[in-house]
C-alpha positions as CSV (number, residue, x, y, z in Angstrom):
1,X,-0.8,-10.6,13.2
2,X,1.6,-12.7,10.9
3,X,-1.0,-15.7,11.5
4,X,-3.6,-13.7,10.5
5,X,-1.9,-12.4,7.4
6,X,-0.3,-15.7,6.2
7,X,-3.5,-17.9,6.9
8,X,-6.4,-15.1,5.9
9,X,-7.9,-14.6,9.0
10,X,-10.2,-11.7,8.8
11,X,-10.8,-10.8,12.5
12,X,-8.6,-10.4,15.5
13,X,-11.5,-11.7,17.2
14,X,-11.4,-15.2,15.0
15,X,-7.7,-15.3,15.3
16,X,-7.9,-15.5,19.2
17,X,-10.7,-18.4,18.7
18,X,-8.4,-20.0,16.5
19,X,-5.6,-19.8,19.0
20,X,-7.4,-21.6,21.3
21,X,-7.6,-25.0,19.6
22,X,-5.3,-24.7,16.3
23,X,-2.0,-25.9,17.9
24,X,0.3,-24.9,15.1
25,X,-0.7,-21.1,16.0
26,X,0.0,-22.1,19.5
27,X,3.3,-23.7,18.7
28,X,4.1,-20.6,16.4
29,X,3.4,-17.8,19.1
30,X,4.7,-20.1,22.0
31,X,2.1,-21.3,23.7
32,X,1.7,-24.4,25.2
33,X,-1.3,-26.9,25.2
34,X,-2.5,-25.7,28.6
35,X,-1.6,-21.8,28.4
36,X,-4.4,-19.4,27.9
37,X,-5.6,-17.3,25.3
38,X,-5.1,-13.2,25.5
39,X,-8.4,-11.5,24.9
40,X,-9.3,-9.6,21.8
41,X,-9.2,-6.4,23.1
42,X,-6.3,-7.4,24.8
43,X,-4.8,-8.3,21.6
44,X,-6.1,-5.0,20.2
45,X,-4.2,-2.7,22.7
46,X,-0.8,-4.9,22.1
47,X,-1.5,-3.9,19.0
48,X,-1.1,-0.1,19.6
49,X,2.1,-0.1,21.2
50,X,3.6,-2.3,18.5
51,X,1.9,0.7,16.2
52,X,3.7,3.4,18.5
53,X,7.0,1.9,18.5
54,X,7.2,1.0,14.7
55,X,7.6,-2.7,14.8
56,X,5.9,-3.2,11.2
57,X,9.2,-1.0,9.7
58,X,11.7,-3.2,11.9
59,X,10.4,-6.4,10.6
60,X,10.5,-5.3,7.3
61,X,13.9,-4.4,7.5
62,X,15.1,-7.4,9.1
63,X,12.6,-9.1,6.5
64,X,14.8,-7.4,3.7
65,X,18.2,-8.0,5.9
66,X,17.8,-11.5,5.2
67,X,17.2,-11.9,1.9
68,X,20.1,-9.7,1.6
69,X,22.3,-12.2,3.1
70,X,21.0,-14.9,1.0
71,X,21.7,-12.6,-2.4
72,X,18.3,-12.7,-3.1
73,X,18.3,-8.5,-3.9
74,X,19.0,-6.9,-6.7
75,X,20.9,-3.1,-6.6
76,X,20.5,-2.3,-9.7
77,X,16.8,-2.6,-11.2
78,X,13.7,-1.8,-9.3
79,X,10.0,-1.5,-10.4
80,X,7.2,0.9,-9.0
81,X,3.7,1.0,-8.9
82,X,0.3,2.1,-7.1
83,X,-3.0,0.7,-6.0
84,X,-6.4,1.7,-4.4
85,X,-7.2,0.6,-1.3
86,X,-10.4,0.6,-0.5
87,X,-11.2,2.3,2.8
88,X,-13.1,0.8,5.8
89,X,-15.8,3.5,5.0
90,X,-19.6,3.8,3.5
91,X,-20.4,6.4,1.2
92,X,-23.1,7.8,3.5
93,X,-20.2,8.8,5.7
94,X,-18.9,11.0,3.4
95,X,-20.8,14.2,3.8
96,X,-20.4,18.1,3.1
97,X,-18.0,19.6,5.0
98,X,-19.4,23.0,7.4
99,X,-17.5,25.8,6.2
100,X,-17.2,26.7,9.8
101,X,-15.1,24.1,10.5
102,X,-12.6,25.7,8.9
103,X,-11.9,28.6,10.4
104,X,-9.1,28.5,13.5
105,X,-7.6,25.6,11.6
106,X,-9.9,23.4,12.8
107,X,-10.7,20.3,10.9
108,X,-13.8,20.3,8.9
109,X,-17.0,19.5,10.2
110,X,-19.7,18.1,8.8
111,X,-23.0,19.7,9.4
112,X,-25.2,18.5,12.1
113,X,-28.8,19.8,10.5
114,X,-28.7,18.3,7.3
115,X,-27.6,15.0,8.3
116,X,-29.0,12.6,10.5
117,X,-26.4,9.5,11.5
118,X,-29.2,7.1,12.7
119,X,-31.2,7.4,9.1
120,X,-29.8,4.7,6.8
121,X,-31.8,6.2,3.7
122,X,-29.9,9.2,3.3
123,X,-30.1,10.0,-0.3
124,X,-26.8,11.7,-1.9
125,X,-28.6,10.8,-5.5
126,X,-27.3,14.2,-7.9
127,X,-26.0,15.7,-5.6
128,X,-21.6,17.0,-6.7
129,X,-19.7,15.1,-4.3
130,X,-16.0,16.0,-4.3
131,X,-12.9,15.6,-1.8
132,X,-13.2,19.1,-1.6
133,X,-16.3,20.1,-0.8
134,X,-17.3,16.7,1.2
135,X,-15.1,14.5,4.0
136,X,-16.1,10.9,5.8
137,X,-17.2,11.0,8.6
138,X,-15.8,7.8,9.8
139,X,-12.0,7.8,8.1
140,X,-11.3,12.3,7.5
141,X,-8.2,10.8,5.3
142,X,-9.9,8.8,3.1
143,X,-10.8,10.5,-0.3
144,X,-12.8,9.3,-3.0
145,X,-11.1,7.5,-6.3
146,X,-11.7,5.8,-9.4
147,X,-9.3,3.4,-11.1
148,X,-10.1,4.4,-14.5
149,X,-12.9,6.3,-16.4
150,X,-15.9,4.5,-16.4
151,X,-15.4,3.0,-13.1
152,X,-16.9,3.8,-9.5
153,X,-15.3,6.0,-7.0
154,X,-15.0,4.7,-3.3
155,X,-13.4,6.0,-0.3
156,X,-9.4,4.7,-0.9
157,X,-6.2,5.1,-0.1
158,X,-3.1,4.9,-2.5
159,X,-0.7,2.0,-1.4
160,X,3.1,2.2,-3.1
161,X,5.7,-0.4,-3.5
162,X,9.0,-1.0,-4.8
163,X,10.2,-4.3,-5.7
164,X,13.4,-5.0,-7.5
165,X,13.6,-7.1,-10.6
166,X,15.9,-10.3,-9.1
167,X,13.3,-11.4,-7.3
168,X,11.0,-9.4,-6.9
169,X,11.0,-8.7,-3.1
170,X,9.4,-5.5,-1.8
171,X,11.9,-3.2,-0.8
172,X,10.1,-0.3,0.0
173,X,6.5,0.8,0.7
174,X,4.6,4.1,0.9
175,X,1.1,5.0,1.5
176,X,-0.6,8.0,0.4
177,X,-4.0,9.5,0.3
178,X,-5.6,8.9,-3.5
179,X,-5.2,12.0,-4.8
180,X,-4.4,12.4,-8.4
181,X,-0.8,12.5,-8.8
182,X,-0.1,10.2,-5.5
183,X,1.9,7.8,-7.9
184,X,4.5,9.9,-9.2
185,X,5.4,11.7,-5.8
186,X,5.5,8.3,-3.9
187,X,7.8,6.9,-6.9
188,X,10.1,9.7,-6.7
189,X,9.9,9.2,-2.9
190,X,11.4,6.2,-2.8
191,X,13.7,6.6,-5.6
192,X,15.9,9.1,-3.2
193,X,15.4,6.1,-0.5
194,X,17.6,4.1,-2.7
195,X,21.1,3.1,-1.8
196,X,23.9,3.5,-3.0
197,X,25.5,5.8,-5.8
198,X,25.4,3.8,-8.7
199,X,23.1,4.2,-12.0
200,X,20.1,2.1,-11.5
201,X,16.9,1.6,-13.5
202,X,13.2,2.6,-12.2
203,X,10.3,0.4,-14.7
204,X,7.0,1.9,-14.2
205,X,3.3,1.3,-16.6
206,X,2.2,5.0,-18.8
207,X,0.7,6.5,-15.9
208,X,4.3,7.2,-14.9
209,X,5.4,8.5,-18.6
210,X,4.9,12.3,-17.2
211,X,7.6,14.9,-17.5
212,X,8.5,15.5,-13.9
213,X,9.0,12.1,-12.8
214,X,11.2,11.5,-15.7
215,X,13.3,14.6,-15.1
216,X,13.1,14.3,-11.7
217,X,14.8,10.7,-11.9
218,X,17.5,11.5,-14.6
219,X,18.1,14.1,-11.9
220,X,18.9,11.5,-9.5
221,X,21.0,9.8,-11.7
222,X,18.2,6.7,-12.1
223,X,17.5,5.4,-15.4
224,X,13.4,5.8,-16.0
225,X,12.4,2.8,-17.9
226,X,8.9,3.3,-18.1
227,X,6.3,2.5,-20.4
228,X,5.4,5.0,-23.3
229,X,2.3,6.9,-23.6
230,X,1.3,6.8,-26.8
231,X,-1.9,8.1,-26.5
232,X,-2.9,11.6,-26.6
233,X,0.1,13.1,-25.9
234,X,4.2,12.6,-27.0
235,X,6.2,10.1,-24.8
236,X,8.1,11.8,-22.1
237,X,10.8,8.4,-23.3
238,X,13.0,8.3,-26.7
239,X,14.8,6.3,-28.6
240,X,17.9,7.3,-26.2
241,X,15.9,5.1,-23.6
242,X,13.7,2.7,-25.5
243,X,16.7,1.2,-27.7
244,X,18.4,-0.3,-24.8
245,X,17.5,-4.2,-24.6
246,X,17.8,-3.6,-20.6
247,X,14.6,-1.3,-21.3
248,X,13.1,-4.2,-22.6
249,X,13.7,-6.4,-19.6
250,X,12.7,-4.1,-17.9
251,X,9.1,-3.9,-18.7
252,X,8.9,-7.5,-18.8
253,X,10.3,-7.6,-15.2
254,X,8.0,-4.7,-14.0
255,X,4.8,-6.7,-14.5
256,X,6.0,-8.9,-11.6
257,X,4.6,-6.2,-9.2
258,X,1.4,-6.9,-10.1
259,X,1.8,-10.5,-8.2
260,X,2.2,-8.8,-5.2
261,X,-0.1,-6.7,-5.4
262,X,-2.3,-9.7,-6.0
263,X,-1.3,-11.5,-2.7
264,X,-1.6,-8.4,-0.4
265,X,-5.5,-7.9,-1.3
266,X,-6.8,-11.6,-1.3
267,X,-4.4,-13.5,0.7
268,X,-3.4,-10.6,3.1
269,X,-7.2,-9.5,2.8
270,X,-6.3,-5.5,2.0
271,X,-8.5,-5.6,-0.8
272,X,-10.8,-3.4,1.6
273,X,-8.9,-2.4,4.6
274,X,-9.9,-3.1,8.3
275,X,-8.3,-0.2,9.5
276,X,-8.5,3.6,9.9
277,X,-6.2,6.4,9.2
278,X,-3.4,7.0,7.3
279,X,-0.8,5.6,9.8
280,X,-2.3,2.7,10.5
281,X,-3.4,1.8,7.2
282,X,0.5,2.4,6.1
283,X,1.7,0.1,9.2
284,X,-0.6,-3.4,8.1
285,X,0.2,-2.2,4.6
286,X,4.1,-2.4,5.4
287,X,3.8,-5.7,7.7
288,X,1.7,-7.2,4.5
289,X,4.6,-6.6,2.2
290,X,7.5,-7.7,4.9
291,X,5.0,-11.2,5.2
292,X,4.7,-11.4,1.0
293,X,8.9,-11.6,1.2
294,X,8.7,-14.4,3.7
295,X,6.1,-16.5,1.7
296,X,8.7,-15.6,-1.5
297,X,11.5,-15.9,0.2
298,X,10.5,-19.5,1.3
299,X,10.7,-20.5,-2.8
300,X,13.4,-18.7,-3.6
301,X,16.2,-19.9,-0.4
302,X,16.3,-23.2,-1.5
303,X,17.4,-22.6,-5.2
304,X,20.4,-20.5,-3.4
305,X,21.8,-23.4,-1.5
């Protein structure tokens, strides 16, 4: 799976084709010239122990181990941030849920009358669609989600990181559902994840300018150095924050995120995920970010020596 992340492989299928001819992959995994290949389903079921026993959160941690030992981390400054992921699910699977289904705490159900799963012209056309009156069929935990006004909603998932501002080295990821205020919760998630005791820093953009994150950090006894809001509302941030020149390196530093974010949906290929559920989408998410420090960590090692 770090093959297929580091050399965009989009199938597990393709990757065990590869594996039969690309010796470098067979090198890499330790096969020899004459060894055979495992099946794809074979590959698949691997695939759900390693899922079962946590090995994306190991690796990431040994990942991170590492570049501790090489002082490549920061303690001091981090940055946080969100995306959408978009979910391996149509629109025509997301349908109205049976009010039935609800009773006995049972999930809900869509209805069978209404809907018929071999008709691919369905039409949803004005009909109110919402994450609470309507579920996928084919991924419950996905939810519908926009990225800004204007834009078109799609069946998502929120992915979270925190990088800090040395380097900028995930050093912690979260995944969420996409609803509304997913970004601040994950945020202040992961800033009681953070070691230590000291005062450290937390950039963010102005979706994070919102006044429980900000309390809720100063709480913690983390600096929020995140952008101001100056739109329709008053800054959560003064001039008790803002005057610092670390605030200022800070939201220069906090734009390095983005570059992640960047190499997990085209070169890591999450831009629309190829997996269901919300632990599994947060396990490949997790192994993406522990591969991105390798890939940095590669440029970054040799200026330490």
């Amino acid at each position: 799976m770090l093959l297929q992340l580091l050399y965009s492989v989009r199938s597990e299928r393709l990757l065990m084709e590869q594996l039969d001819y690309n010796l470098l992959f067979r090198w890499f995994v330790g096969l020899s010239m004459d060894d055979a290949v495992w099946d794809a389903s074979t590959f698949s079921k691997n695939r759900e122990r390693m899922l079962e026993g946590d090995i994306a959160e190991a690796f990431f941690q040994g990942v991170l181990g590492e570049a501790r030992a090489g002082q490549l981390l920061s303690d001091e400054h981090f940055t946080v941030d969100g995306t959408l992921l978009e979910a391996w699910a149509s629109h025509k699977s997301f349908r109205p849920v049976d009010p039935v289904g609800k009773d006995n705490d049972q999930e809900p159900k869509p209805p069978a009358a209404r809907w018929d799963e071999n008709n691919p012209t369905v039409n949803y056309r004005g009909e109110k669609r919402t994450n609470q009156t309507h579920c996928s069929t084919t991924d419950p935990q996905a939810m519908l989600a926009r990225k800004g006004p204007g834009k078109e909603a799609k069946l998502s998932y929120h992915g979270h990181l925190m990088t800090e501002n040395r380097s900028g080295l995930v050093v912690n990821t979260q995944v969420t559902t996409a609803y509304g205020s997913a970004e601040c919760h994950a945020g202040l998630l992961m800033a009681e994840q953070l070691p230590g005791c000291g005062r450290v820093t937390l950039g963010a953009d102005k979706g994070y300018d919102q006044r429980e994150f900000v309390e809720e950090l100063r709480c913690m006894g983390v600096t929020p150095h995140v952008a101001q809001n100056q739109g329709r509302r008053r800054s959560r941030l003064d001039q008790r924050t803002t005057r610092h020149p670390g605030y200022e390196i800070s939201q220069r530093k906090r734009k390095r995120i983005e570059e992640v974010f960047g190499w997990m949906k085209t070169v890591g290929m999450l831009r629309q995920l190829r997996h269901r559920g919300l632990e599994r989408v947060g396990w490949v998410f997790t192994l993406a970010a522990a591969t991105y420090n390798l890939v940095r960590m590669r440029t970054l090692m040799p200026k330490c020596v």
